[in-house]
C-alpha positions as CSV (number, residue, x, y, z in Angstrom):
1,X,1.8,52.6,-69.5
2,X,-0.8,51.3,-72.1
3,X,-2.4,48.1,-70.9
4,X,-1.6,46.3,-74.5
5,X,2.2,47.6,-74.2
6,X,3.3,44.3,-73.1
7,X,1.9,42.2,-75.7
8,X,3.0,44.1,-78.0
9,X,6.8,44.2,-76.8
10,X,6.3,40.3,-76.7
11,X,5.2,40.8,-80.4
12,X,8.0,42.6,-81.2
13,X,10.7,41.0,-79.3
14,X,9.5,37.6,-80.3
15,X,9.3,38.3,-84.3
16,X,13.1,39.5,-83.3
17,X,14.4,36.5,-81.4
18,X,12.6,34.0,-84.2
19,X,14.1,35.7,-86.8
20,X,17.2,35.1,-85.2
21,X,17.0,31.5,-85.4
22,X,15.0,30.6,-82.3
23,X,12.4,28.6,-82.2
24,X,8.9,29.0,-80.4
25,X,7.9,26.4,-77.7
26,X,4.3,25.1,-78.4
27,X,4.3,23.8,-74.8
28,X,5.4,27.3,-73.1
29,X,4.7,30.3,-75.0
30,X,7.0,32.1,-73.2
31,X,10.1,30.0,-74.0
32,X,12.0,29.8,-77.5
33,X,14.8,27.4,-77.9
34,X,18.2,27.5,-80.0
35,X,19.9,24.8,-81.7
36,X,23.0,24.4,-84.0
37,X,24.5,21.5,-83.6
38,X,25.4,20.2,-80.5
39,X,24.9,23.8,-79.2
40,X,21.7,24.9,-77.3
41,X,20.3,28.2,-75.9
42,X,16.9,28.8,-73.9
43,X,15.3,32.0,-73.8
44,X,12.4,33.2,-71.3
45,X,11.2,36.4,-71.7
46,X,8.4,37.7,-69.2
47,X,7.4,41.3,-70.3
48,X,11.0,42.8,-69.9
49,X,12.9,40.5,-67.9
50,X,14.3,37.5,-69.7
51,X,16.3,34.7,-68.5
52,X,19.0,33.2,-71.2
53,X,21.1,30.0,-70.4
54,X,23.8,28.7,-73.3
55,X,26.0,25.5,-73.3
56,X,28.7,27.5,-74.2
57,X,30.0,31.0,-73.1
58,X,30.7,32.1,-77.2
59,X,27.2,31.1,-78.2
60,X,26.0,33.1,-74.6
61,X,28.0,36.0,-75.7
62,X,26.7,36.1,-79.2
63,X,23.3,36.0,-79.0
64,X,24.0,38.5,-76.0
65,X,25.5,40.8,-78.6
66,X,22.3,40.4,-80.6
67,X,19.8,41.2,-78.5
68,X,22.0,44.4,-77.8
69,X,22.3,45.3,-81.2
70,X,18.2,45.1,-81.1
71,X,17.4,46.6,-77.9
72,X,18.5,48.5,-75.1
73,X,19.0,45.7,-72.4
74,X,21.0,45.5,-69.3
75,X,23.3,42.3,-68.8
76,X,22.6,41.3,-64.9
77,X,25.0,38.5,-65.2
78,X,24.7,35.7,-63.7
79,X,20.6,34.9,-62.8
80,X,20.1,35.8,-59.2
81,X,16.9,37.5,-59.2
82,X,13.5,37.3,-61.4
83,X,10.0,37.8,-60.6
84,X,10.6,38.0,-57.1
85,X,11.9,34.9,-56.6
86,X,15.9,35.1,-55.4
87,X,18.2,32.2,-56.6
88,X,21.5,31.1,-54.7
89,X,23.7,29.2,-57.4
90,X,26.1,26.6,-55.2
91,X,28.2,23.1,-56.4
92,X,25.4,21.2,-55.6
93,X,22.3,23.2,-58.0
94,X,20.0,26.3,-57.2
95,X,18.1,27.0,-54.2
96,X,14.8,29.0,-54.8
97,X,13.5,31.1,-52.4
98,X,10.5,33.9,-51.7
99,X,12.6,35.5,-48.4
100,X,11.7,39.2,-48.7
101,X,8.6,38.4,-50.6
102,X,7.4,36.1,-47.4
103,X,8.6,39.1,-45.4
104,X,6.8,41.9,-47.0
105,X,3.5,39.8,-46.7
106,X,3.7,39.3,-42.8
107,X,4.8,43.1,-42.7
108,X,1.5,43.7,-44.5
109,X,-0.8,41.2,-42.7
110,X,0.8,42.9,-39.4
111,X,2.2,39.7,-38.4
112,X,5.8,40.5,-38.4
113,X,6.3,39.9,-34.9
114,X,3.8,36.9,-34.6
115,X,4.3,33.2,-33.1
116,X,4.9,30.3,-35.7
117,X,3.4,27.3,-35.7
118,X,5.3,23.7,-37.1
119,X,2.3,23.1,-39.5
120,X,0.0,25.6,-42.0
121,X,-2.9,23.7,-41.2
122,X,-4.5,21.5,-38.6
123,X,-5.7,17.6,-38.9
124,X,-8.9,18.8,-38.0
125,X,-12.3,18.4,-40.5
126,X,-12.2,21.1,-43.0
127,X,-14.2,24.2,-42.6
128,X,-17.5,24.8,-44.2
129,X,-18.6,28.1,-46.4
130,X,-21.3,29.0,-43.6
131,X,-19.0,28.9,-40.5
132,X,-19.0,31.4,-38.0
133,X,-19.5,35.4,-38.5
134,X,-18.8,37.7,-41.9
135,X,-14.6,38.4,-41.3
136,X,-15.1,42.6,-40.7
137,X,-12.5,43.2,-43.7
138,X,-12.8,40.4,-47.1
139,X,-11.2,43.0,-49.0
140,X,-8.1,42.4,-46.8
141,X,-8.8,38.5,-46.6
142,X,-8.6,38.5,-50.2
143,X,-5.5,40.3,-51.0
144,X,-3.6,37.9,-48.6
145,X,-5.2,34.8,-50.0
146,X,-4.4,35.7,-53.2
147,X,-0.5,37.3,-52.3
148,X,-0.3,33.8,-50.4
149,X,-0.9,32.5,-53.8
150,X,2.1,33.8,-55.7
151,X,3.9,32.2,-52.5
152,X,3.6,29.2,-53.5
153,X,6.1,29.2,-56.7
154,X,8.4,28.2,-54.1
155,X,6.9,26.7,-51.3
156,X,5.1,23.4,-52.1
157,X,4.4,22.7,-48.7
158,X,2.3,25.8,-48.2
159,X,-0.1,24.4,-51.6
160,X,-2.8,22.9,-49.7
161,X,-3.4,25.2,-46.8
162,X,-3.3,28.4,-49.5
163,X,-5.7,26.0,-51.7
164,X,-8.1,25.7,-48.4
165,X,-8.0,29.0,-47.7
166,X,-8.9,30.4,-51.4
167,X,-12.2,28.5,-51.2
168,X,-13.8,31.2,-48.8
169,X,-12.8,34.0,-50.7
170,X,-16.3,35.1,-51.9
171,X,-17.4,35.2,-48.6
172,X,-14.9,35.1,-45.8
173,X,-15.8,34.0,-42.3
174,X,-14.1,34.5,-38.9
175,X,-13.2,30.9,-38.6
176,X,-11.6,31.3,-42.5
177,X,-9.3,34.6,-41.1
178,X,-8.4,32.3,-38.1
179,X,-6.9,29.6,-40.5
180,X,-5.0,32.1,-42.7
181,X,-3.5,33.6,-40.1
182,X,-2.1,29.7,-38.9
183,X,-0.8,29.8,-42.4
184,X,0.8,32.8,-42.0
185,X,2.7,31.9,-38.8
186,X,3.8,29.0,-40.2
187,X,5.5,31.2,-43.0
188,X,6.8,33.2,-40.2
189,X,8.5,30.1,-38.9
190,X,10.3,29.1,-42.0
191,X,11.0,32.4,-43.8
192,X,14.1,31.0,-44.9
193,X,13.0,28.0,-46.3
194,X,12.8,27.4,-50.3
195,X,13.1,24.9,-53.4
196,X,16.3,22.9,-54.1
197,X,16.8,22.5,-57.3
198,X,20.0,19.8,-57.5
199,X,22.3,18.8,-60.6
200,X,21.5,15.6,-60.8
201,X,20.2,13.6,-63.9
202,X,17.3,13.7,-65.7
203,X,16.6,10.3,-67.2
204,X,13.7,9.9,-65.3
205,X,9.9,11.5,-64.9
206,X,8.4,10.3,-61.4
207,X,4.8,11.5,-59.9
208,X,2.8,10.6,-56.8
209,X,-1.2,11.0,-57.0
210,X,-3.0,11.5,-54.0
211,X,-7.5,12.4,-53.7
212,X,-9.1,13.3,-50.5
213,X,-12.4,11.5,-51.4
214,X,-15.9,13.7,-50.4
215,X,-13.6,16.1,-48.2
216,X,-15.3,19.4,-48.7
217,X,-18.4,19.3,-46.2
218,X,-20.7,21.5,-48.5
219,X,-20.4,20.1,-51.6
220,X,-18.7,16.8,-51.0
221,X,-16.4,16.9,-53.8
222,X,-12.6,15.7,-53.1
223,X,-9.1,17.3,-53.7
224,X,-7.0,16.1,-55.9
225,X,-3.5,16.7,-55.2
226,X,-0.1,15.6,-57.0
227,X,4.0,16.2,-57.3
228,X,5.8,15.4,-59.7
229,X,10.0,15.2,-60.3
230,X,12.0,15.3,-62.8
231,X,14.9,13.1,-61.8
232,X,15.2,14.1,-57.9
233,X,14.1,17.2,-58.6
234,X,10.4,18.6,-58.0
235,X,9.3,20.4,-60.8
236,X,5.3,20.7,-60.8
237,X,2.5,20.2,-57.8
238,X,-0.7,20.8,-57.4
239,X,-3.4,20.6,-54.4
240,X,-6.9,21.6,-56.4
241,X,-10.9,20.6,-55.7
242,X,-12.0,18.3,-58.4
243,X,-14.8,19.6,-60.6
244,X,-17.7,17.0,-59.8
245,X,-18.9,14.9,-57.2
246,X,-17.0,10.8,-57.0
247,X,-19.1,8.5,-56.0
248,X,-16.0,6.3,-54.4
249,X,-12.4,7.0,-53.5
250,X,-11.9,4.6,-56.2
251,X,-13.4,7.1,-58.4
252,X,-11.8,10.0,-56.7
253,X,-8.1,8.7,-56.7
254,X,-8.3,7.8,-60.6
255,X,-9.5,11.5,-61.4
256,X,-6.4,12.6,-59.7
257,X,-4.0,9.9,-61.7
258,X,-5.9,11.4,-65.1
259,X,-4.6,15.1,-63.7
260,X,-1.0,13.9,-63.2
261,X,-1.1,11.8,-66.1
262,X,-2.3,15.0,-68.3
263,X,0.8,17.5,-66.1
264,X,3.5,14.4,-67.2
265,X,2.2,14.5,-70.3
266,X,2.9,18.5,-70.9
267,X,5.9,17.8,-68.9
268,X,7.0,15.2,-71.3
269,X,6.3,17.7,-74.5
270,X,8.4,20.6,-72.9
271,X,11.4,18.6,-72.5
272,X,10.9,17.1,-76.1
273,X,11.2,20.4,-77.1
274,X,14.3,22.0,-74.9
275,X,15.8,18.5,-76.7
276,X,16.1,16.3,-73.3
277,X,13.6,13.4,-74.1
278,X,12.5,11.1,-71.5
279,X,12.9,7.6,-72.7
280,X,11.9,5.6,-70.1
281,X,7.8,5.8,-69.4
282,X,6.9,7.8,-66.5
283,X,5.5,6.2,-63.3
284,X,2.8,7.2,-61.3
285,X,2.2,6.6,-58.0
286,X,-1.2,6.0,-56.3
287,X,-2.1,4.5,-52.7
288,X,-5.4,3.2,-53.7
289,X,-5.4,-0.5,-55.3
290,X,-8.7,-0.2,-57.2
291,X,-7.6,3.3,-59.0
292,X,-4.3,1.2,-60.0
293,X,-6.5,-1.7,-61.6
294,X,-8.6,0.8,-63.5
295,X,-5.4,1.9,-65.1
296,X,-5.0,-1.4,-67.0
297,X,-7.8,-3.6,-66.8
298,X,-11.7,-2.8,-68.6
299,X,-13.6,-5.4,-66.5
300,X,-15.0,-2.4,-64.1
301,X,-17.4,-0.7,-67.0
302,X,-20.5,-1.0,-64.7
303,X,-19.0,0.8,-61.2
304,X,-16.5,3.5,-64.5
305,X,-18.8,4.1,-67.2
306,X,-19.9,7.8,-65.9
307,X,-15.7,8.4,-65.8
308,X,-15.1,6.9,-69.0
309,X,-13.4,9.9,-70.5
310,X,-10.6,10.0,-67.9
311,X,-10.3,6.3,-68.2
312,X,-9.6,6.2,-71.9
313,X,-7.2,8.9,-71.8
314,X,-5.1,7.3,-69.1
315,X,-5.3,3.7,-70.1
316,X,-4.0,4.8,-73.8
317,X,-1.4,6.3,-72.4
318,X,-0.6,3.2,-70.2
319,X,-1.1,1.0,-73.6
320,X,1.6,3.0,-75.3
321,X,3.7,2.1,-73.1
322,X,4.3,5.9,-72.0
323,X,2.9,5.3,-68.4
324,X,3.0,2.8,-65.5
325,X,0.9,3.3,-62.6
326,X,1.7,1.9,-59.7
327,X,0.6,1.3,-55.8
328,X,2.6,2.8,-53.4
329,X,1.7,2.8,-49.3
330,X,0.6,5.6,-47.7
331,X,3.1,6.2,-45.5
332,X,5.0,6.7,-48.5
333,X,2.9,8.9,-50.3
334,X,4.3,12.3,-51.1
335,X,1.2,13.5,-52.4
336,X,-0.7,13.2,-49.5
337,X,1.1,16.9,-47.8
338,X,-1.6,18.0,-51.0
339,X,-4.6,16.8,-49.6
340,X,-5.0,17.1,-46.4
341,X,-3.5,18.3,-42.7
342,X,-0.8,16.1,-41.4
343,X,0.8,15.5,-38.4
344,X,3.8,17.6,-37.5
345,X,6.5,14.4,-37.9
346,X,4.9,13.3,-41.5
347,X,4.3,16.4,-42.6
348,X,8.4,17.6,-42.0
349,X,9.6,14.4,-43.5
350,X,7.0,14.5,-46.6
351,X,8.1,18.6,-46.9
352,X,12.0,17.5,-46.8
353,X,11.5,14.9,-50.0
354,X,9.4,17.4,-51.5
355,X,13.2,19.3,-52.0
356,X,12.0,22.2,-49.5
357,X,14.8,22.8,-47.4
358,X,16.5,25.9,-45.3
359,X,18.7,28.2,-47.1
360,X,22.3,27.3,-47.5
361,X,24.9,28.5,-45.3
């Protein structure tokens, strides 16, 4: 019950598992890796639950064996459950999903029974900070903001809207409650949707980079938003404000490329590490032509100079030959479901390549 017992257990379970021949991840802290050989084991411990994955069932057994030898554990078998998150293994990969999770929240929100709506958030201009009246409970407006937080392991789509409403948390405004209750119908409406993770291969590292130049009305700063897959597979996104003011979308959109740039980068490290290297360079994706030219070509010092950090960083990694950015159109711009409201037709067929789909039969 001590506040330093988990450490500690990490402590002590990790000095066990290392000992055993496992080595620590420098990427993930939380992940230690087995090889001998051509055999492989991951290991992901998380306070006391752990998830462990072998190549072969006599190397699964036996390190099985040793952590019982160690500790009194319980084998759950196959994974089907951690952290809330409920997994449903099928011949075609995993589907991820936050069902009971999304369920409890309405329950608590007293929403159970409410309408959904076909998007989280409107296409309307964003809300400012000194809208409308003091909400009559923030306490309440906070805990749902941040439960709808945790929501999004699973639910990409929902990213932006729960990124929107998080910026009103300090002080929350009747116009603020109005658009987290939108984003809680909408969860209403697709309680059964998750994350598809498929079995195809992984040869390839692909993300899409996406700024909402000046969007916030108070401070005019811009959101950055990006996705990026493994494969076909989406493994990291964000939707976050950007920490100082552009003074162009040009600006804007390359601040975003530096923040997927520095995710593929980690990205790249962790599967160095769990011995799957990406050969091939990974290719970004941005919808703004002047962002893309920054990328590879110096001649803009006067308009870049205040950016020039971000610029190096991205342009060494596009000299090494370890990143190619590239233009894509909007209308094929993944990252855009990040940024801002969408219409209900782009916003379903940008949520469906973002590998959120309904839960199997």
């Amino acid at each position: 019950g001590l506040k330093q017992a988990p450490r500690a257990w990490y402590q002590r379970s990790a000095s066990f598992v290392q000992q055993s021949g496992f080595t620590a991840s420098t990427s993930d802290t939380s992940l230690f890796v087995y090889k001998e050989g051509v055999d492989i084991a991951y290991l992901l411990f998380y306070v006391d639950d752990i998830i462990l994955t072998a190549l072969s069932t006599a190397l699964l057994h036996r390190i099985t064996e040793l952590l019982h030898s160690e500790f009194a554990m319980t084998d759950l078998g196959d994974l089907h459950h951690f952290l809330g998150i409920s997994v449903t293994r099928s011949s075609d990969g995993l589907f991820l999903s936050q069902h009971q999770y999304a369920a409890d929240l309405l329950q608590r929100a007293g929403m159970a029974e409410c309408h959904s709506t076909a998007t989280p958030i409107d296409t309307h201009a964003k809300l400012s900070a000194t809208d409308g009246n003091p909400v009559a409970d923030a306490t309440q407006y906070r805990s749902l903001a941040g439960a709808l937080q945790y929501l999004t392991l699973t639910r990409p789509d929902l990213a932006y809207a729960v990124q929107q409403v998080c910026l009103f948390m300090h002080d929350p405004r009747e116009p603020h409650l109005a658009m987290l209750k939108r984003v809680l119908r909408y969860v209403k409406g697709t309680l059964s949707t998750g994350l598809h993770v498929g079995t195809g291969s992984i040869t390839s590292l692909t993300a899409y980079s996406d700024a909402d130049w000046a969007g916030c009305p108070d401070s005019r700063r811009s959101t950055s938003g990006y996705c990026v897959f493994l494969g076909d597979n989406l493994v990291s996104w964000s939707s976050k404000r950007q920490t100082t003011v552009s003074r162009s979308s040009a600006e804007a959109e390359y601040r975003a490329v530096a923040h997927a740039v520095a995710e593929t980068c980690w990205l790249r490290q962790l599967l160095q590490e769990l011995h799957a290297p990406i050969s091939s360079a990974t290719i970004v994706y941005c919808d703004n032509v002047s962002a893309v030219y920054m990328t590879a070509n110096p001649v803009h010092h006067r308009r870049t100079k205040h950016i020039e950090i971000d610029i190096h960083f991205v342009r060494e990694k596009v000299a090494l030959g370890q990143v190619r950015v590239l233009h894509v159109p909007s209308s094929h711009q993944f990252a855009d479901i990040m940024t801002k409201g969408l219409p209900v037709q782009l916003f379903t067929d940008f949520r469906s390549s973002l590998c959120v789909r309904d839960t199997p039969a």
